[in-house]
Structure formats: structure tokens, C-alpha cells
TORDREN-49018 format. One line per field, with one value per residue (C-alpha): x, y, z; residue number from 0. Coordinates in Angstrom, 1 decimal, padded with zeros to 4 digits, m for minus. Example, Ala and Ser with C-alpha at 12.3 -4.5 7.8 and 13.67 -1.06 7.14 Angstrom:
2
x = (012.3_013.7) $
y = (m004.5_m001.1) $
z = (007.8_007.1) $
doro = (0_1) $
This chain:
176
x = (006.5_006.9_004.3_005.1_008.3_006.6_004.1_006.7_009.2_006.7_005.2_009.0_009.4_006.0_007.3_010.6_009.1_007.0_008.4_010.2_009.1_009.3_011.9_010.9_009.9_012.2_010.8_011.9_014.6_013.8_014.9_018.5_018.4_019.4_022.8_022.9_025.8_026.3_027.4_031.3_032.3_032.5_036.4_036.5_039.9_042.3_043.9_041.8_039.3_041.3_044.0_042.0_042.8_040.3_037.9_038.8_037.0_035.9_033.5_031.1_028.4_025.1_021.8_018.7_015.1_014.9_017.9_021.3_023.7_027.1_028.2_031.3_033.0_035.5_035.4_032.9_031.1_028.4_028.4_029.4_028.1_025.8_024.6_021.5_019.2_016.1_014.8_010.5_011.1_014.0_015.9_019.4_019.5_023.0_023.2_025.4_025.3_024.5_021.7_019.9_017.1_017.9_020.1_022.6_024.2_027.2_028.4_031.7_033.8_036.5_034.2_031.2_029.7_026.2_023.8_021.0_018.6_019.2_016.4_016.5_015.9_014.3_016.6_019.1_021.5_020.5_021.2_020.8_019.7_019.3_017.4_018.8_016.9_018.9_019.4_021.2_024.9_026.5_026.1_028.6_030.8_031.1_031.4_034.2_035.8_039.5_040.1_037.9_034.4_033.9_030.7_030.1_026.8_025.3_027.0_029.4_033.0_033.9_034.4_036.2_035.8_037.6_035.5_035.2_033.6_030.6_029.4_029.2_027.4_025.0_024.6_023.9_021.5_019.3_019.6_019.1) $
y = (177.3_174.9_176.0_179.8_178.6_176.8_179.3_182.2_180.8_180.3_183.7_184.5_182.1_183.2_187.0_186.1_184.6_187.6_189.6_192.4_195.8_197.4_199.9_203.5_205.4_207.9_211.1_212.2_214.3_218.0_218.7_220.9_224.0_225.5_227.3_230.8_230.9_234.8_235.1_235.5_239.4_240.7_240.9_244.8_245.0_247.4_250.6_252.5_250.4_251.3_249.3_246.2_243.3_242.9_239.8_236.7_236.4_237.8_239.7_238.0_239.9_238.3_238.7_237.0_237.7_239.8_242.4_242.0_240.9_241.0_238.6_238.9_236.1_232.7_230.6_228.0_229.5_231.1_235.1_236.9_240.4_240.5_244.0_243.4_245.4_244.8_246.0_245.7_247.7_249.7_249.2_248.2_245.6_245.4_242.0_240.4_237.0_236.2_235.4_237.9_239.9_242.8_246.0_248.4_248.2_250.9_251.4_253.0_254.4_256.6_259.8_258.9_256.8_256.1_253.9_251.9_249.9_246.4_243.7_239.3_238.2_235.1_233.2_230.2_230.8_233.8_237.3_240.7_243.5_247.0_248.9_251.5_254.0_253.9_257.6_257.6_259.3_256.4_254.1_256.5_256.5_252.7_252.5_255.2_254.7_254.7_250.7_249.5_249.3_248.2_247.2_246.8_244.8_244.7_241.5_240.5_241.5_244.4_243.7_245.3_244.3_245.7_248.1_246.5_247.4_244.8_247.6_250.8_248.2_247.2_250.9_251.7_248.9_250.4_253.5_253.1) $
z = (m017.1_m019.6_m022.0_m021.0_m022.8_m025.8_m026.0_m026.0_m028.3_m030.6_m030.7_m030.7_m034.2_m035.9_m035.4_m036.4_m039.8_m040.7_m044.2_m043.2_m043.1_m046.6_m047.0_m046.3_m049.1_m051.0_m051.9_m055.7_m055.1_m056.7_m060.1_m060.1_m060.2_m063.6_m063.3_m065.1_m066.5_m067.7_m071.3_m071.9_m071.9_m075.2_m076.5_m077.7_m079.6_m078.1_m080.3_m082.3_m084.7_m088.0_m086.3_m085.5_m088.1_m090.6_m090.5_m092.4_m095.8_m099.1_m100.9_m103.3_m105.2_m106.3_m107.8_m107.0_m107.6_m104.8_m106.0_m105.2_m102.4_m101.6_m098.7_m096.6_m094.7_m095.6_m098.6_m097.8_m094.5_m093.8_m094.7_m091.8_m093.1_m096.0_m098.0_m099.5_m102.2_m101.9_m105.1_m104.1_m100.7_m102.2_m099.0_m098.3_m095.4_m093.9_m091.4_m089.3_m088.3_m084.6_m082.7_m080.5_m079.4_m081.7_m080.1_m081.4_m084.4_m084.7_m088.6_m088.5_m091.7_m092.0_m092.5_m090.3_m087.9_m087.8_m084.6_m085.6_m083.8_m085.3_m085.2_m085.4_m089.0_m087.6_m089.9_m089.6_m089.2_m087.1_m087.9_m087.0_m089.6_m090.0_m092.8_m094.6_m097.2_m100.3_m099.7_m096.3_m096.5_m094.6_m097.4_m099.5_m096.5_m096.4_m100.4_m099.8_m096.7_m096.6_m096.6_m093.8_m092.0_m088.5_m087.8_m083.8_m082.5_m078.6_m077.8_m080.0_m080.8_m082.9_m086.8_m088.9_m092.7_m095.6_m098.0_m101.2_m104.9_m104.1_m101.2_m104.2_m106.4_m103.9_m103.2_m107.0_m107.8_m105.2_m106.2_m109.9) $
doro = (0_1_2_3_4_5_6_7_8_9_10_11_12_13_14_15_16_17_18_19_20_21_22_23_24_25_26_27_28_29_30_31_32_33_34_35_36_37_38_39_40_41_42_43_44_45_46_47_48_49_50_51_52_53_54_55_56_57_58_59_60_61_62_63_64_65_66_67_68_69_70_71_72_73_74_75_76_77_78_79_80_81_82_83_84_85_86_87_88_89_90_91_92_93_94_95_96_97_98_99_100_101_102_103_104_105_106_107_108_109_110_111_112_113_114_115_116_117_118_119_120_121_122_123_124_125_126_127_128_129_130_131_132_133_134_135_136_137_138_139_140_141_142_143_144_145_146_147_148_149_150_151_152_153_154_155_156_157_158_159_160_161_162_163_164_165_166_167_168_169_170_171_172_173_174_175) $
């Protein structure tokens, strides 16, 4: 019984020497799952859009090689509208900065209101643009219109910018 004993306890020992078992393996936990957050709702003023305040900033009018451009926004920023003359396409371009995949753009004046279909510039900082044959009535009614423009684009606010000389300049540079 004695060496039973001996014997065991030393199996017993060896065993109890041995390196332990290695830890179990962790499987890489799967990547999260992006959240889609949805986009903010788009803030439409309330009252009738003559009565919305007018956008911060100025007019400025420029030429370039291209043709003319008056830019609309604050001192120091980026434009927030721009009017453009192209004088090689004869085209006006009228953008407005955001980013986006292109949609409606709603031009509205205190005698008309005209839809386009506005499309990415592909610019940065990004903006959306219509193009507008030099011809087209709505560009009298924005030279004209009674003290303001609002401008509305497919997922942004509502703007409403004042009507300035630098938009009847614009218009006559492409037209002469």
C-alpha cells in the first residue's frame, strides 16, 4: 500500500506540475453595426416667404475669364448663392451651397415662381446648380422682384436673399 501511496502521489505531483490549460480562445467580436442616423428635418420658416428674414450677407459682383459673378453670403465666408455668366456657354448658372445628389431647386420672386431640376457641381465646397438660358423670364423677375428672392432646395432650409443690382448685371452681361 505503501508504494500505491508513493506511486499515486506522485502521479498526483507530476499532474499537478503540468502548465495549465491555455485560455479558451475569443472569437473577434463582429464589427458594430453602423447606426443610420436620418438627417435633421428641414426647418421651413413659417408665414408667408416675403416674411421670412433675409439671409445674412452681401452682394459682390465679379469678372473673371469665364464671364461674370455676383456672390451672395457674409463678409469673409464662403458664397452662399452665386449668379454666374458664363459667357462661352451663354448660360446663367444660379448655385447654392450644400452638398447633395442634385433635386429641386424652387426660384421664387414676387411675380413668378419657377422649379428646376438642380444638379452637384462636384465642387468644394459643394454646391448645387441650375442652368438658365439667358432668355428665361425668371431672370427679369429676380432682377425685379419687389425686395427679395427665396430660393428653396430639396433638403435644406428656405432662403430668402435680398434682390440686388449685381443680379440685373449678371443678367445683362449674358445677354449682351
Amino acid at each position: 500500500m505503501n508504494i500505491r501511496h508513493l506511486l499515486f502521489a506522485s502521479v498526483f505531483a507530476l499532474s499537478a506540475c503540468s502548465a495549465p490549460p491555455p485560455p479558451p480562445m475569443q472569437q473577434p467580436s463582429p464589427p458594430p453595426k453602423p447606426v443610420v442616423v436620418a438627417p435633421p428635418p428641414v426647418q421651413r420658416p413659417s408665414a408667408e416667404w416675403t416674411d421670412w428674414s433675409l439671409a445674412t450677407g452681401d452682394w459682390v459682383y465679379r469678372r473673371d475669364e469665364r464671364g461674370s459673378i455676383a456672390l451672395f453670403g457674409p463678409a469673409g465666408q464662403n458664397a452662399t448663392v452665386t449668379l454666374r455668366c458664363d459667357n462661352t456657354r451663354r448660360r446663367v448658372y444660379l448655385a447654392r451651397e450644400g452638398a447633395g445628389t442634385g433635386g429641386r431647386m424652387v426660384v421664387r420672386t414676387s411675380s413668378a415662381l419657377k422649379e428646376f431640376a438642380a444638379s452637384p457641381t462636384g465642387g468644394t465646397p459643394a454646391y448645387r446648380a441650375v442652368e438658365i438660358l439667358p432668355t428665361d423670364p425668371i431672370l427679369d423677375a429676380m432682377a425685379l422682384s419687389r425686395g427679395r428672392i427665396a430660393i428653396e432646395s430639396d433638403g435644406q432650409t428656405p432662403l430668402a436673399i435680398p434682390s440686388w443690382a449685381e443680379i440685373t448685371r449678371i443678367v445683362e452681361d449674358c445677354r449682351s
